[in-house]
C-alpha positions as CSV (number, residue, x, y, z in Angstrom):
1,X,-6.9,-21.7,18.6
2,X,-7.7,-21.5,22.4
3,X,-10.8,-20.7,23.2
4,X,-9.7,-17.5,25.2
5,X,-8.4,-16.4,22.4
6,X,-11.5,-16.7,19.8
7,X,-13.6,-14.0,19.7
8,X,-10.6,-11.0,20.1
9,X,-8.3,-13.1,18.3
10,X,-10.4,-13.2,14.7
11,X,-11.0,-9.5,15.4
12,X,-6.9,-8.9,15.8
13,X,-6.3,-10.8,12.9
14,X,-9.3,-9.3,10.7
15,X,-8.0,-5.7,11.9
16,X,-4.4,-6.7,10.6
17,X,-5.5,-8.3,6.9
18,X,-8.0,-5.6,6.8
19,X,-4.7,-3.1,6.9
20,X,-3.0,-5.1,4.2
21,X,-6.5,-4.7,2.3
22,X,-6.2,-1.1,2.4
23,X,-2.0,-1.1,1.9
24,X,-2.8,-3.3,-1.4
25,X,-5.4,-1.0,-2.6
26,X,-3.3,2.2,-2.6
27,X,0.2,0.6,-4.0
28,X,-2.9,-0.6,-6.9
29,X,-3.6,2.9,-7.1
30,X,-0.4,3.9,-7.5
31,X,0.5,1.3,-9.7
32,X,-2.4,2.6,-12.4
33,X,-1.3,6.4,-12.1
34,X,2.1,4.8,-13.8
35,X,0.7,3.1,-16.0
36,X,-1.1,6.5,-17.2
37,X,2.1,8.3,-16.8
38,X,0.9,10.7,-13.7
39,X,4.0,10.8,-12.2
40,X,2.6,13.5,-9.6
41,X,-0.3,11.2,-8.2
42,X,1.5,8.0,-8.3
43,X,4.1,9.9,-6.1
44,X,1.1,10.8,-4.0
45,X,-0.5,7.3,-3.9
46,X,2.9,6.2,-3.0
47,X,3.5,8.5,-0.2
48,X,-0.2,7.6,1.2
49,X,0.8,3.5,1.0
50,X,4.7,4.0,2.5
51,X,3.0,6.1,5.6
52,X,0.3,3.4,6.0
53,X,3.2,0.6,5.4
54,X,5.3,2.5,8.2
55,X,3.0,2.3,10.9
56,X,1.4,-1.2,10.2
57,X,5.4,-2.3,10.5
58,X,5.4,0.1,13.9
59,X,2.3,-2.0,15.1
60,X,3.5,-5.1,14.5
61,X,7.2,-4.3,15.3
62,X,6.2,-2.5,18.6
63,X,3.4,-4.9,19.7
64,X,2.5,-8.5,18.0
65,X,6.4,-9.6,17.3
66,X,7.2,-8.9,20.7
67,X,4.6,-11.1,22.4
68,X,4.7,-13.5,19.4
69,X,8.3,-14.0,20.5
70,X,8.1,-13.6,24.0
71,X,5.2,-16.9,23.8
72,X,7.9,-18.9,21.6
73,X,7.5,-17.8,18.1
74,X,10.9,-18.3,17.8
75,X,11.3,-21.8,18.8
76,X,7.9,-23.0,18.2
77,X,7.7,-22.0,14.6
78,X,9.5,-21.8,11.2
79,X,8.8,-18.2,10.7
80,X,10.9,-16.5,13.4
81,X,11.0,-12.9,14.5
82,X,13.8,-12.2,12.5
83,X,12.5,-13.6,9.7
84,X,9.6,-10.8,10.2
85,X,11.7,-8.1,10.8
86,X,14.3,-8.8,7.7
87,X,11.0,-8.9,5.6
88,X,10.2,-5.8,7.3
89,X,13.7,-4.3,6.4
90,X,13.6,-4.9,2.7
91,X,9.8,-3.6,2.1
92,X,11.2,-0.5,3.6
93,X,14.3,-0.6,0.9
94,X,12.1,-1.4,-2.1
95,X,9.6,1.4,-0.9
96,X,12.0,3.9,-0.8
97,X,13.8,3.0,-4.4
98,X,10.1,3.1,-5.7
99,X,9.7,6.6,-4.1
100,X,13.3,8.0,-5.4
101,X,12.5,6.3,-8.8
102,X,8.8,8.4,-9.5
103,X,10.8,11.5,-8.4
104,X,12.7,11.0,-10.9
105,X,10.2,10.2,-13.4
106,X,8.4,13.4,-12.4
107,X,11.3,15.3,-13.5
108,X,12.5,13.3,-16.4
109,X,9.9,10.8,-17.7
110,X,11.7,8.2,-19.2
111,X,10.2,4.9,-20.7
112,X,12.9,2.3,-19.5
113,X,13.1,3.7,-16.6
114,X,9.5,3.4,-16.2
115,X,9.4,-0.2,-17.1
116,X,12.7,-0.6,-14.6
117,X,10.4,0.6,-11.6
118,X,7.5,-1.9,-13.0
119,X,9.9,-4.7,-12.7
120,X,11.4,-3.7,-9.6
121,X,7.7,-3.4,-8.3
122,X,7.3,-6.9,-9.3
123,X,9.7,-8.3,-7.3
124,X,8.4,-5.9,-4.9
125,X,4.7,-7.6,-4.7
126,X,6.6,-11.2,-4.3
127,X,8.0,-10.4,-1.3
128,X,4.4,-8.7,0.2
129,X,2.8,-12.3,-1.4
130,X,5.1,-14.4,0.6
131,X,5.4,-11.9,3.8
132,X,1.3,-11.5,4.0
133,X,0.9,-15.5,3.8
134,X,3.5,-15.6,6.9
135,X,1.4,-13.3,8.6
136,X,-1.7,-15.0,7.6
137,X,-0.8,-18.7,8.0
138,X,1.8,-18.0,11.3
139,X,2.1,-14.5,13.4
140,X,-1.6,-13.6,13.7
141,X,-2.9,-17.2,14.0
142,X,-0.6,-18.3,16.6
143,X,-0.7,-14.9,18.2
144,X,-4.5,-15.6,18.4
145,X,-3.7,-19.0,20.2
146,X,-1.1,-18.3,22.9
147,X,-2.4,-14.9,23.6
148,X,-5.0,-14.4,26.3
149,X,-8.3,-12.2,25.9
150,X,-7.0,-9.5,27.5
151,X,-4.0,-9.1,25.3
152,X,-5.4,-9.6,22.5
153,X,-8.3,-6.8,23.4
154,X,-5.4,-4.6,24.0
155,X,-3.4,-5.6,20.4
156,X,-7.0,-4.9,18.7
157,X,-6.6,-1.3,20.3
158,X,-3.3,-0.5,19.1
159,X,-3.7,-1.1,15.6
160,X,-3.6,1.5,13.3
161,X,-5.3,1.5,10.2
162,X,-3.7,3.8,6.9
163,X,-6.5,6.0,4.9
164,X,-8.8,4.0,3.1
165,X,-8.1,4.1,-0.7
């Protein structure tokens, strides 16, 4: 990491994990109204998490991808933009099954459907396991490096961070 890039680059990068922190803890929460069979506040809980999700995405979408790519991400690494944004894509997909799946459990509990969306989830939390060590290991880290203080300062500012679980 440059040395420009230090001190505002570990606070981008905290401010982003400590997003996916928050994003982790509400799916959790949602997660363990299902498993109690609250439809109603696991449909809450997931409505808190796919708001937060949606403007994490926006932040990165609208500010970090851009300079990532625009300072070589593409060519420079192995996790490219698109890469990113196709990751992006199918969270949005699975999120919106999960969120047409409890409304129908509200109105019709039904066990294999239950255990259908538990599955689904599953596959769900693979892809955020493999999409947060991307961001971890690649976006933040070499944003942090080719980024200089003053746009990282300004990144810092734009993030958005979803209700606290």
């Amino acid at each position: 990491m440059s040395a420009a890039g230090s001190a505002p680059g570990s606070a981008l990068r905290a401010a982003m994990m400590g997003v996916h922190e928050r994003l982790d803890a509400m799916f959790a929460a949602q997660q363990r109204a299902l498993l109690d069979r609250d439809f109603v506040r696991a449909g809450a809980w997931l409505d808190r998490y796919r708001a937060g999700l949606l403007l994490h995405m926006d932040d990165e979408e609208q500010h970090v991808l851009p300079l990532y790519a625009a300072r070589g991400g593409d060519d420079a690494s192995d996790a490219p933009v698109k890469l990113f944004l196709g990751e992006h894509a199918r969270m949005r997909e699975f999120v919106a099954r999960s969120v047409a799946a409890i409304a129908a459990l509200q109105q019709q509990p039904d066990d294999r459907a239950l255990l259908a969306l538990f599955d689904q989830q599953a596959t769900y939390k693979n892809l955020l396991l493999h999409h947060d060590l991307r961001e971890r290991n690649a976006l933040y880290p070499r944003v942090e490096q080719w980024a200089d203080a003053g746009e990282l300062q300004a990144l810092a500012a734009v993030v958005r961070s979803p209700g606290a679980a």
